[in-house]
C-alpha positions in Angstrom: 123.6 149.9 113.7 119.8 150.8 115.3 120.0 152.5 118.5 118.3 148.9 119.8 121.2 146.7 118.2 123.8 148.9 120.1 122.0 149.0 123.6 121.8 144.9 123.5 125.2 144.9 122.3 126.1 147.4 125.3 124.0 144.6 127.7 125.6 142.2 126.1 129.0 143.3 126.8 128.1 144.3 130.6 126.4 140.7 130.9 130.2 139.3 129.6 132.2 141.6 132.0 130.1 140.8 134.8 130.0 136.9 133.8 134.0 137.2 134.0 134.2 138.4 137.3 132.2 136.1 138.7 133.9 132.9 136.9 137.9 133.8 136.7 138.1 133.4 140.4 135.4 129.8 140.3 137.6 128.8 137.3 141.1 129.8 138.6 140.9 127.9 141.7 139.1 124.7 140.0 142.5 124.8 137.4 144.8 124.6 140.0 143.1 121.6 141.9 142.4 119.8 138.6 145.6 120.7 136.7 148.5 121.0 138.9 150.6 117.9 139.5 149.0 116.2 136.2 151.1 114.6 133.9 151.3 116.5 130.2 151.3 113.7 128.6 150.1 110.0 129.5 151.8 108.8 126.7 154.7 110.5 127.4 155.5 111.1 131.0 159.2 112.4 130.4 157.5 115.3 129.7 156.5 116.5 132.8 153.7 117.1 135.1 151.7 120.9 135.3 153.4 123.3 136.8 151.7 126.7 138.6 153.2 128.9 136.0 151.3 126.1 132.8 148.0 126.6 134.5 148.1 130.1 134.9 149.4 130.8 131.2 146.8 128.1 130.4 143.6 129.8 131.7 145.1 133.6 130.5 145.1 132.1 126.8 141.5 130.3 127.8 140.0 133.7 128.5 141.7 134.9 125.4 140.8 132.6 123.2 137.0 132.8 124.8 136.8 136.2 123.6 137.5 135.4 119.9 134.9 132.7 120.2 131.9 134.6 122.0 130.6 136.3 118.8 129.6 133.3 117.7 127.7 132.9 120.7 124.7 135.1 119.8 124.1 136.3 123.4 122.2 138.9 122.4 119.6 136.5 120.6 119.3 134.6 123.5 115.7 135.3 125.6 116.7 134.7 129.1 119.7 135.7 131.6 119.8 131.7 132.7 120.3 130.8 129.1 123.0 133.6 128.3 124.9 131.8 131.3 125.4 128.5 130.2 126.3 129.2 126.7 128.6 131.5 128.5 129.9 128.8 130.6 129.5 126.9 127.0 131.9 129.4 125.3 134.5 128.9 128.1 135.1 125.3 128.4 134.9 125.3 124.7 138.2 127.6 124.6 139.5 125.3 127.4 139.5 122.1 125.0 140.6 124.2 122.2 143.1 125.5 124.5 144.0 122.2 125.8 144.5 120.9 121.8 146.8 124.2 121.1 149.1 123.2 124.0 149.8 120.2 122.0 147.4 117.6 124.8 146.4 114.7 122.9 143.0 115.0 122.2 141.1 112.5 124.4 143.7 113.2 127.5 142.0 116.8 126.5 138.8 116.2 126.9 139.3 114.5 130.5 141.5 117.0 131.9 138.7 119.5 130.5 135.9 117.5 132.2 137.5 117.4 135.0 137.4 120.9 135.6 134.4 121.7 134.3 132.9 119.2 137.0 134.3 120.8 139.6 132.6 124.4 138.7 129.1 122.3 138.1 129.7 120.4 141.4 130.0 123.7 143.2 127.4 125.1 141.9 124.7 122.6 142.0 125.3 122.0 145.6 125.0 125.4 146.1 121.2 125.2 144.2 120.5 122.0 146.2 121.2 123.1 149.9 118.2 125.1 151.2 116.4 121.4 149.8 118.8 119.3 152.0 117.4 121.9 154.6 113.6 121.5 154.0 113.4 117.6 153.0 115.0 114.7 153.5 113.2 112.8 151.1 115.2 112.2 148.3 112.3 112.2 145.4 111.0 115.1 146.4 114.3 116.9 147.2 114.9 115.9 143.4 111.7 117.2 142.0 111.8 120.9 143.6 115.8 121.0 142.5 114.9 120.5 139.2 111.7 122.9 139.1 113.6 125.5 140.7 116.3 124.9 137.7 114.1 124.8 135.8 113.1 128.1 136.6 117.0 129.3 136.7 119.3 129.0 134.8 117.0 126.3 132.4 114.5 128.4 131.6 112.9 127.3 128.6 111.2 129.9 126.6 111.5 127.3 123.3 114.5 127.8 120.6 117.2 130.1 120.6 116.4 129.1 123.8 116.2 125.8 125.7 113.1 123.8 124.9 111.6 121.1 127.2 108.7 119.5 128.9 108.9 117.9 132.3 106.6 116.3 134.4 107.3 113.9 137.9 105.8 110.0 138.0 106.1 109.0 141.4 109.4 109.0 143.0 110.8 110.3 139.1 111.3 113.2 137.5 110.8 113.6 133.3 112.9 116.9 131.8 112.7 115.8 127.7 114.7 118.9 126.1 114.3 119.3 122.0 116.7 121.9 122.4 119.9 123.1 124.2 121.4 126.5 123.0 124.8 125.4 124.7 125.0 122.4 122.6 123.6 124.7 119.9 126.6 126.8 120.0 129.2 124.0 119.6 127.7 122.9 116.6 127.7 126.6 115.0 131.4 126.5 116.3 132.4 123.4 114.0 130.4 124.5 111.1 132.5 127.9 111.2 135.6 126.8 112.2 135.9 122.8 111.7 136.2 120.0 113.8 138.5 119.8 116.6 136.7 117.3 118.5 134.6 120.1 120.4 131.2 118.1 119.9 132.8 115.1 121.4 134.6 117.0 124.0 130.7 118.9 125.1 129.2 115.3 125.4 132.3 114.0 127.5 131.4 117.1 130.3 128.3 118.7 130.1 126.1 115.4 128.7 127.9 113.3 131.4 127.6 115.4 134.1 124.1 114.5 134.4 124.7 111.1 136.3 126.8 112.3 138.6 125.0 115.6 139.1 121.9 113.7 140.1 123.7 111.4 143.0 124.6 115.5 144.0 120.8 116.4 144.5 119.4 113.2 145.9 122.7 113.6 148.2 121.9 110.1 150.3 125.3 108.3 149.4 124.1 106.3 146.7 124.6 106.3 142.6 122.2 105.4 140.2 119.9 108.7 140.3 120.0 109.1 136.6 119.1 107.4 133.1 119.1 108.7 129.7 118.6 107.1 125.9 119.1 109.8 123.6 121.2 112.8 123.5 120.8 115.7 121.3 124.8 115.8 121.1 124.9 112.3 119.9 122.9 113.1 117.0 119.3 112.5 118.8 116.3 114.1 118.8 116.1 114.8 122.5 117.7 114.4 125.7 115.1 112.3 127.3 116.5 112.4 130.9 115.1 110.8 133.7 116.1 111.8 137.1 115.3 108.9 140.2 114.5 109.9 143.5 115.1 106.1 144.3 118.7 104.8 143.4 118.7 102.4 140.4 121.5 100.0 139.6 122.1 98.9 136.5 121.1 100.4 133.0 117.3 100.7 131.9 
């Protein structure tokens, strides 16, 4: 190994350790409001509903099984800390879903419960990202443009693949992001072609890709839905994520 190769794999480890700190804790607390009191089964309530000690063996075996997957990340190929991150965050609710399928959850009961929690962290964060623009304008559009830039700035930095790839632009009271490519998606794919399919694909596009709607109704934040439209995803097979982001509320699909 070059004396290069072992100093990214030393930052690559540090970035990890560091990454886990920060996100047991976020995770940990997002499992037990998600999780606990949930049936195990729809199908088959008899079996019983989450218990403290279920979620906390769940999210030890998550972590575990997160480890075994996270070579097959490629951190170290990555150009940016923002897009280490979320295939990071990728590589963990990845192991949750697989996780989820290992506990013997039915596979589309998996993928909610999964969403579920994985929404919860997003939610969190973006609000987090959107509050000094709740502070400086009230004015939805433009609180939704300068979000976005400033994401698009951190964590969605988009120095072109292994890295996210995307052009954006604002049209009145809307803002274009058009990504070609999205290393976290990226990743899942590489996943199934070295491991085979467990439904992780479908499982991505039932969090991450749907977040989005919901997500944009967080930014605007004026108590309305409709902030968001999209015709293609790149998880669905497309050839971009052609995402539209309204600072006016829209009802009904374009």
């Amino acid at each position: 190994m070059s004396l290069q190769n072992k100093k990214m794999s030393l930052l690559n480890r540090t970035f990890i350790g560091g990454c886990k700190r920060i996100f047991k804790p976020i995770f940990r607390r997002s499992a037990r409001q998600v999780l606990k009191g949930r049936l195990l089964d729809l199908e088959e309530p008899e079996r019983g509903r989450w218990l403290e000690s279920d979620v906390k063996e769940y999210l030890k075996q998550t972590w575990t099984r997160s480890d075994l997957l996270m070579p097959i990340a490629e951190l170290d190929h990555l150009p940016t800390f923002g897009n280490r991150l979320t295939v990071f965050l990728s590589v963990i609710t990845t192991a949750a879903y697989q996780e989820m399928m290992a506990r013997g959850v039915p596979s589309e009961y998996a993928k909610t419960l999964v969403g579920d929690l994985g929404w919860k962290v997003y939610n969190w964060m973006l609000t987090a990202v959107s509050m000094p623009f709740r502070v400086t304008s009230r004015n939805p559009a433009r609180r939704m443009e300068r979000v976005l830039r400033a994401l698009m700035v951190f964590p969605f930095s988009a120095p072109g693949a292994p890295g996210y790839e995307v052009k954006v632009w604002t049209e009145g009271s809307n803002t274009h992001t058009h990504w070609t490519h999205c290393p976290p998606q990226t990743f899942v794919r590489r996943v199934i072609e070295l491991n085979g399919d467990q439904g992780e694909l479908d499982a991505f596009f039932k969090s991450w890709c749907l977040y989005d709607w919901p997500g944009a109704d967080v930014i605007a934040n004026d108590g309305q839905h409709g902030h968001y439209t999209r015709l293609h995803t790149l998880s669905r097979g497309g050839s971009v994520c052609d995402m539209c982001w309204h600072g006016c509320a829209k009802s009904g699909k374009e």
